[in-house]
N, C-alpha and C positions, 0 to 999 in steps of 0.2 A: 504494500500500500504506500509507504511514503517513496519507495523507488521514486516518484514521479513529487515529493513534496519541493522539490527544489534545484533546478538546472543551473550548471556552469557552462561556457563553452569549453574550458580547460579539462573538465571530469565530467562532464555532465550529469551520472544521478550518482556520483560520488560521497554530495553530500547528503544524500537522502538515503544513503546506504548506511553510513556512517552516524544516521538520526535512530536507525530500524537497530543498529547492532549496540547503541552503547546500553542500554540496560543490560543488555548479557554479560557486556564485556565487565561490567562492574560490578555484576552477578562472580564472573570467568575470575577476575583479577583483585575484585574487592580493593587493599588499599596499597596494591602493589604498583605506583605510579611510572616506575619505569616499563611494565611490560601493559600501560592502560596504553601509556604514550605509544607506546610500538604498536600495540594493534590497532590506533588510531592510523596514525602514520602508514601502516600498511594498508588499508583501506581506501584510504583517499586519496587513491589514486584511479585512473583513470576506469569508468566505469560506466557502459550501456548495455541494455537489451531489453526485450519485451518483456515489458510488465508482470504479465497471467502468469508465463513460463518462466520468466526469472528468478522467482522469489524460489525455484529449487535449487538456484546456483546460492543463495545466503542461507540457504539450510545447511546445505554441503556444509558451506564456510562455517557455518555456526558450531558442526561436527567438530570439524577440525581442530578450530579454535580449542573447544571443549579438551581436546585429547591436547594438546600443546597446554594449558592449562595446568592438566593434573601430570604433566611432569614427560613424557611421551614428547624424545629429542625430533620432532618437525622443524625445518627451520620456512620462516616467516616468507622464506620466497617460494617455496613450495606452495602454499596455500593462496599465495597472489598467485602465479604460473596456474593453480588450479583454476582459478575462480573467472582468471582471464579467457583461459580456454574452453570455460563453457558457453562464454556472452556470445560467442558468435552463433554456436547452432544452437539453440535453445533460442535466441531472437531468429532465425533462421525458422526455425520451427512453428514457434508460435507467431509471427507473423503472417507465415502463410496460414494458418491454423484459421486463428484468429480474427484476421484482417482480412484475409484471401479467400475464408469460405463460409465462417459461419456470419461475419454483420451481410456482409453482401445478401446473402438466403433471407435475413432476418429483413433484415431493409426491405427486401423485395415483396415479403409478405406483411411487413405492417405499409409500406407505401399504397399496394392492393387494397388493403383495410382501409386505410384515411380515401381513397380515391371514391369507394363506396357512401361517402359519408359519414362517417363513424370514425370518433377518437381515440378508439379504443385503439388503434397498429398504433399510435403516439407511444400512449399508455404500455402498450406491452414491449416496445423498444426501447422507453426509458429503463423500466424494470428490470427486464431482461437482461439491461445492459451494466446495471447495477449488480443482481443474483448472478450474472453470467459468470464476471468477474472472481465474484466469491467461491462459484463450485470452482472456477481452474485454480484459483487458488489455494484451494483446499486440496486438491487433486495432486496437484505437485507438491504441496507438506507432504501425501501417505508415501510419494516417488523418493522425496527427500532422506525421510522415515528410510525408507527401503534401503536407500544409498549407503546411510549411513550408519546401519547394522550389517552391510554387506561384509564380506572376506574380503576387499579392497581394502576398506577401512581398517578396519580389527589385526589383518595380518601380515599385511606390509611392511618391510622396514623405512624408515625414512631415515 
């Protein structure tokens, strides 16, 4: 959700990454201010992709974090390197997804509905477009979930 609370041209949802992660990290780091700073500093850096789908690249991240945390030697650019190389297909994905097939369908049958006279294609486009959001978003937490109890995680060395 806040991915989108704040643009730069330098990082673009950088700082709205870095809005979504700092209760964790304070959760993560509590009052250890050299390593808030570092996972501050790692983050804010350059940073785009689709919204809907994106939020399972700062889940990953949010694993990660967790395991670097309780003590598990990741070193800090790994997890940038991660988080980088998910923005492209995961925006790849979900904009074709997203953008490419379902508002398009949608449009076409609430524009039908208003052209009939009736406000109701308004009515279920707005909503739609509000619940839409929520189930992919939900959807990619159980993906996240999944990611981040996989043997990738768990038993890799880093």
């Amino acid at each position: 959700f806040f991915s989108h609370a704040n643009y730069n041209y330098e990082r673009l949802q950088a700082t709205g990454v870095i809005h979504a992660l700092s209760p964790i990290f304070k959760k993560l780091y509590g009052d250890d201010e050299d390593e808030m700073k570092a996972a501050l500093l790692r983050h804010m850096q350059f940073f785009n992709t689709e919204p809907h789908f994106g939020g399972s690249i700062l889940g990953v991240t949010i694993a990660m974090e967790e395991q670097k945390a309780k003590g598990k030697d990741i070193p800090g650019d790994f997890i940038t390197s991660l988080k980088t190389s998910m923005m492209g297909p995961l925006s790849g994905v979900g904009d074709t997804i997203y953008q490419g097939v379902l508002i398009p369908i949608l449009l076409a049958i609430c524009i039908d509905m208003n052209r009939k006279g009736t406000i109701w294609g308004s009515i279920i486009y707005s909503c739609w477009g509000f619940h839409g959001g929520l189930v992919i978003a939900r959807s990619c937490l159980v993906i996240e979930r999944a990611l981040s109890q996989s043997w990738i995680f768990l038993r890799r060395e880093y």
